[in-house]
Residue, then its C-alpha position, 0 to 999 in steps of 0.5 A: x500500500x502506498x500512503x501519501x499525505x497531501x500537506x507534505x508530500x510525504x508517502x510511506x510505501x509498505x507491504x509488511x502484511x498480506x492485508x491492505x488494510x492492516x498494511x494502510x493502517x500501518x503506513x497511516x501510524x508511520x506517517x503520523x509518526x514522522x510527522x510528530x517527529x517533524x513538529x517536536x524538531x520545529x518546536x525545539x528549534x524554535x525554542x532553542x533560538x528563543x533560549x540563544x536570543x536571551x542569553x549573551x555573551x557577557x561582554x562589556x559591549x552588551x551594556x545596556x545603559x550608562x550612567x554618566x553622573x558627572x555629566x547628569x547623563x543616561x544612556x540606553x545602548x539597546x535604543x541608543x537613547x539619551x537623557x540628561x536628566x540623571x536625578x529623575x531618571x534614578x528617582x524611577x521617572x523611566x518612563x521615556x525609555x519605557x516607550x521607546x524600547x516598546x516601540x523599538x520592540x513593536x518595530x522588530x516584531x513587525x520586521x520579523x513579521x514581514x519577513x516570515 
């Protein structure tokens, strides 16, 4: 019997038994098989991008803000957004680098999008 799935393109040729039907009952379980196999690799895949995304290098370079005190200065180095208005900024007035970096998020998620 020969089992073809039509999504895929994905066939399973098998003669094991003298019947047909145990013989496409079979080839129905290995397609199925394969395929489970194929969507638990997309998973892990996807899930290890997402882990090596979050993870860095630890390099001084991968700072994310600077606090320059003696010019009254914060920098965040993920937006390239400054403020020099330190005092504010260390009493939680963050609220300006809060929507840039959303809206810079906001923007990646769409490049990603339109890429996909």
């Amino acid at each position: 019997a020969r089992i073809v799935h039509i999504p895929t393109g994905m066939f399973v040729k098998i003669q094991s038994e003298r019947s047909l039907t145990q013989n496409k009952q079979l080839g129905i379980a290995i397609i199925q098989a394969r395929l489970q196999e194929i969507e638990e690799e997309k998973q892990h895949t996807a899930v290890a991008a997402d882990r090596k995304s979050q993870i860095g290098t630890g390099d001084r370079s991968e700072k994310i803000r600077t606090y320059n005190y003696p010019q009254g200065r914060v920098t965040d180095h993920r937006i390239g957004l400054s403020s020099y208005n330190l005092p504010a900024v260390m009493d939680g007035d963050i609220d300006q680098f809060i929507d840039a970096l959303t809206v810079a998020d906001e923007a990646e998620k769409l490049a990603a999008l339109n890429e996909s």
